[in-house]
LUMRO-406259 format. One record per residue (C-alpha): x, y, z. Coordinates in pm, 1 decimal, decimal comma. Example, Ala and Ser with C-alpha at 12.3 -4.5 7.8 and 13.67 -1.06 7.14 Angstrom:
// residues 2
         px         py         pz
     1230,0     -450,0      780,0
     1367,0     -106,0      714,0
END
This chain:
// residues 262
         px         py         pz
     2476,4     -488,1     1178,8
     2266,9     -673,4      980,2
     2422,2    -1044,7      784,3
     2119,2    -1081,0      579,3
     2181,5     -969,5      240,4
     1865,5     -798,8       67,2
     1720,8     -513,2     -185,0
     1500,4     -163,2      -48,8
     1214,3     -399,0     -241,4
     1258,7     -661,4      -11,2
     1250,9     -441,0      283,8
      904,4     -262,3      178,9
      751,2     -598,6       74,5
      856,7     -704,1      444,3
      745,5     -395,7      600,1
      442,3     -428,0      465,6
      346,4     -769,9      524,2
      430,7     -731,3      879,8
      119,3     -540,5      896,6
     -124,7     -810,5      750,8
     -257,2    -1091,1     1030,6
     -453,9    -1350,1      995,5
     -785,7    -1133,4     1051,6
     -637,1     -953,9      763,6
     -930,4     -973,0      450,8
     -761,3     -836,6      147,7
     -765,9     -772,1     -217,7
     -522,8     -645,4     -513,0
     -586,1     -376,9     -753,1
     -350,2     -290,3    -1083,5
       36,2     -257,8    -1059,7
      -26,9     -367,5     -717,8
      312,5     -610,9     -711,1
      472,7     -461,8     -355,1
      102,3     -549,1     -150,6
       70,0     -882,1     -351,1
      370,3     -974,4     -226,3
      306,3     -859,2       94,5
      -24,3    -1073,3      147,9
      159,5    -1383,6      -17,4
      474,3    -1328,2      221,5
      254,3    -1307,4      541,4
       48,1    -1614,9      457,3
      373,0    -1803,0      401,8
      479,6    -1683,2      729,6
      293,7    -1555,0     1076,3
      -67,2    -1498,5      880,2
     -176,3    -1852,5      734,9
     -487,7    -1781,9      753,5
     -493,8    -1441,1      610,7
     -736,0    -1436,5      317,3
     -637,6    -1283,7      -15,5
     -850,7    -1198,6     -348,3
     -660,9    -1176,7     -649,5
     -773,9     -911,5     -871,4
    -1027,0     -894,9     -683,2
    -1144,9    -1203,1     -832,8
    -1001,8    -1529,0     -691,9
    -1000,5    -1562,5     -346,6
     -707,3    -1743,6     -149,9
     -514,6    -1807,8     -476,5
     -186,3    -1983,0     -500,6
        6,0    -1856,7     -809,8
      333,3    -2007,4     -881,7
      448,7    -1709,0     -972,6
      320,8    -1305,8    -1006,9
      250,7    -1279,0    -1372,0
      310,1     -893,8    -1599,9
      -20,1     -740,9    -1428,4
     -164,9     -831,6    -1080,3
     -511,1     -806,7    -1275,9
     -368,3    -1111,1    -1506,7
     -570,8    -1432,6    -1479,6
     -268,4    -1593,4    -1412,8
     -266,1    -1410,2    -1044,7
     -553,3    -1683,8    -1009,5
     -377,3    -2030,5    -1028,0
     -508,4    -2248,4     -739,3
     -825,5    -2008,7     -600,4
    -1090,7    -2188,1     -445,2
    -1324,2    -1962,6     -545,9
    -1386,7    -1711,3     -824,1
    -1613,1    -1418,6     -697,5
    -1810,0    -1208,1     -983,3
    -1635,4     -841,5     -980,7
    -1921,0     -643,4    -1054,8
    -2166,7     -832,0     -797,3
    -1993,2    -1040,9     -518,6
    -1696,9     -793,0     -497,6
    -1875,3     -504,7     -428,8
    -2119,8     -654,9     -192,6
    -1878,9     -784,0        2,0
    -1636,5     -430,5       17,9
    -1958,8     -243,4      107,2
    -2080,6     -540,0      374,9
    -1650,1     -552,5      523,7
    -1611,0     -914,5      439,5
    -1322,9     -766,8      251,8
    -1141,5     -516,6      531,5
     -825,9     -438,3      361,0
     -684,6     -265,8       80,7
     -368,2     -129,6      -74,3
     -328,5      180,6     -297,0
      -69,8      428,8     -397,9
      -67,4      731,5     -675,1
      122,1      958,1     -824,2
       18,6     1188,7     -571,7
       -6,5     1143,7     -230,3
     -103,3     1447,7       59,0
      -26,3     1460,6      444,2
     -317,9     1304,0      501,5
     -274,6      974,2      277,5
     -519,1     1147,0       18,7
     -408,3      970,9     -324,3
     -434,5     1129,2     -655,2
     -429,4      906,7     -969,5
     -684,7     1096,3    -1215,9
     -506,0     1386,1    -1372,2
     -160,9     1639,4    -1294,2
     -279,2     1976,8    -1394,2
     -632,2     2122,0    -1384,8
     -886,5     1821,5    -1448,8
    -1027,3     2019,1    -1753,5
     -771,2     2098,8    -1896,6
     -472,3     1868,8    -1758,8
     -101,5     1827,1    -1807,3
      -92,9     1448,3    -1817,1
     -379,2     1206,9    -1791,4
     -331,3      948,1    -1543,8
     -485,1      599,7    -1560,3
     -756,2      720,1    -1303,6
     -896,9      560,3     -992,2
     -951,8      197,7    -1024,1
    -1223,4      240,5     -745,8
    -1029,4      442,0     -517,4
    -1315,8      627,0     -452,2
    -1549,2      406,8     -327,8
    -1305,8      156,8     -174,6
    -1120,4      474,8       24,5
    -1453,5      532,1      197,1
    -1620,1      154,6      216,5
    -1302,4       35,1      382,1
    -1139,2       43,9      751,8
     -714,4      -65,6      705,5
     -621,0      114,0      430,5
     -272,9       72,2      328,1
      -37,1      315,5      112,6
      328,3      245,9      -65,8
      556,6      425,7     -308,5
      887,8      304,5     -439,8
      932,1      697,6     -565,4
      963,5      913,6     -212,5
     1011,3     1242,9     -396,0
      810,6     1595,2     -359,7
      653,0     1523,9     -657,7
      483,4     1231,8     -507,2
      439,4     1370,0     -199,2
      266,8     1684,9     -214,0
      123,5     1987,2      -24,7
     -159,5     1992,7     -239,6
     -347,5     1730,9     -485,3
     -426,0     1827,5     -809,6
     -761,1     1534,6     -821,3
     -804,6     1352,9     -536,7
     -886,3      972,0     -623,0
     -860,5      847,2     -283,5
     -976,3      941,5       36,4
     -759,2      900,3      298,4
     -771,2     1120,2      628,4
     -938,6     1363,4      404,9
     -857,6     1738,2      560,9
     -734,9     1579,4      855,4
     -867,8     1546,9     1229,7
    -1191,1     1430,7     1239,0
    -1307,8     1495,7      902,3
    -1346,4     1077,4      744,8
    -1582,9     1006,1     1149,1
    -1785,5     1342,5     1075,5
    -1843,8     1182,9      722,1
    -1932,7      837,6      888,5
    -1613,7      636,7      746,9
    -1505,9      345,3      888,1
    -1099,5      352,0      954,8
     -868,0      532,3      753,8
     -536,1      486,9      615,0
     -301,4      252,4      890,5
       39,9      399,0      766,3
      285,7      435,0      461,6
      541,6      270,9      333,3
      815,4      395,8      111,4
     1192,1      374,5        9,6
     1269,1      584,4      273,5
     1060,3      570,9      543,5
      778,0      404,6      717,8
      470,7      696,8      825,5
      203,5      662,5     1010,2
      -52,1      877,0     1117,4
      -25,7     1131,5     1416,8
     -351,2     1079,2     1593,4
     -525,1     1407,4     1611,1
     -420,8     1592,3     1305,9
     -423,9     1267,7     1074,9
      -62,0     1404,5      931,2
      167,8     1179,2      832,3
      461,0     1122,7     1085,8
      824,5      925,0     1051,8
      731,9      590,0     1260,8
     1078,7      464,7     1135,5
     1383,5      496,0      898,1
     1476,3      255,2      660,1
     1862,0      132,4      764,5
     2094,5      455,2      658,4
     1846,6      688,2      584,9
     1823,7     1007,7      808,0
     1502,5     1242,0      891,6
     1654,1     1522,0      734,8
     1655,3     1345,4      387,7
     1256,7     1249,7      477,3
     1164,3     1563,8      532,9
     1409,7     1692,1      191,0
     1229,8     1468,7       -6,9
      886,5     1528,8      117,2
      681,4     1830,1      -65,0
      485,1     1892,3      302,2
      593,8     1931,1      653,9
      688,0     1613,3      779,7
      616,6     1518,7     1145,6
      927,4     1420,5     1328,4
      893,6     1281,1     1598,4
     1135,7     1381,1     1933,3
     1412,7     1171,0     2047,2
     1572,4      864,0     1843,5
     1378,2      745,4     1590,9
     1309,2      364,8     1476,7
     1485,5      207,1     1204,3
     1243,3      -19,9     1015,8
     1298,0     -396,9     1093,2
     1508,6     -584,2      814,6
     1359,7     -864,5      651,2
     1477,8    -1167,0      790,3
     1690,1    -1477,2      616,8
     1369,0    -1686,7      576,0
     1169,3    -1365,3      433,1
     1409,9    -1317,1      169,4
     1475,3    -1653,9       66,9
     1071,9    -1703,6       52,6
     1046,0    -1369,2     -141,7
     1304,8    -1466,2     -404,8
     1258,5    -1837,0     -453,5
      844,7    -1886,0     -367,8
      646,0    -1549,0     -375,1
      788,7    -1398,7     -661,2
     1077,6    -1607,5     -841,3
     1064,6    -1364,3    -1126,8
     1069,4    -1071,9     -969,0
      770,6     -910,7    -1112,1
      804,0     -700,7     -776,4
     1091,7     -487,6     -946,1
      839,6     -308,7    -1234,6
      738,9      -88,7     -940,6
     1127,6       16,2     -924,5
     1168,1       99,6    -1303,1
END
């Protein structure tokens, strides 16, 4: 049993970083708090050289702390290098100097598909969502993509998107190589769970359990069939005494993490 004391955002923000290395090439997009602490929390710790663009914007930036919007100017504090959004950015997601991004949505399929346009019928919807922030593009320019959701709930996770935003696996199997897409989504992380992707279908699948969670209350909570996997599955590493205390007292001292949680 574990003796390090710590909150389900601390385990995702873990999680997650444990997935970043230092050939990791990354950039933040809005309410984007759980991967921004993820990329700070790996170059604090096994990643030093992994390279980070804040916003977008200012590459390998050292903020004191993660201000109300991780598209603030103050995400920039200590960058070495501002790079124009609307030339350098986009040159260098379409050329791969960037090879890693983060997203999540307010729907997400079996196949990490995001949606973050519209609930409802597009003409005619039942709420309008904030909309893509380049999901689009960056879904298909991309090779690590990386999901997250602090709300693991069948209305997140869904048979069937009502818009989709972000490509993902697409329909599943082959479909993002037939299309000539570089990578796909690497796995997803939520309150509950960690999934990643079965290899041939492109579903998602349980990798591992967050610490007192069972299957049967992933697959409850999921609106599609969930791939189990047989035998015992994996319960998702806790953070560790020196991730928590960085978390808390360097990374994010104010806890700007926690909006995602509200």
């Amino acid at each position: 049993m574990s003796t390090v004391e710590y909150t389900i955002d601390e385990l995702m923000v873990a999680t997650l970083a444990h997935e970043f290395t230092n050939d990791t090439r990354a950039f933040n997009g809005a309410v984007s708090f759980v991967p921004v602490c993820a990329y700070l929390l790996a170059r604090k710790t096994h990643a030093p050289e992994l390279v980070w663009a804040a916003s977008s914007i200012a590459v390998d930036a050292k903020p004191k702390a993660i201000p109300e919007s991780t598209l603030s100017d103050g995400l920039w504090d200590g960058a070495t290098m501002l790079s124009g959004s609307s030339y350098d950015f986009w040159a260098y997601s379409q050329g791969r100097r960037y090879n890693t991004f983060a997203f999540r949505g307010a729907q997400m399929d079996a196949y990490g598909n995001v949606n973050n346009t519209v609930i409802g019928p597009y003409t005619a919807p039942k709420v309008r969502l904030p909309g893509g922030g380049g999901m689009a593009d960056l879904g298909c320019m991309l090779p690590l993509i990386y999901l997250w959701s602090t709300t693991h709930d069948p209305r997140t996770f869904v048979e069937k998107l009502d818009f989709r935003s972000g490509m993902g696996w697409g329909d599943g199997g082959d479909h993002r190589a037939r299309l000539g897409l570089p990578g796909g989504p690497q796995l997803c992380v939520t309150n509950l769970c960690v999934f990643d992707f079965e290899p041939e279908s492109r579903r998602m699948r349980i990798r591992s359990l967050h610490p007192g969670v069972t299957a049967d209350q992933v697959v409850e909570a999921t609106g599609f069939e969930v791939i189990v996997p047989s035998g015992e599955i994996p319960v998702t590493a806790e953070p560790t005494a020196e991730e928590v205390r960085l978390l808390r007292e360097e990374v994010d001292p104010t806890g700007a993490r926690l909006r995602e949680f509200r």
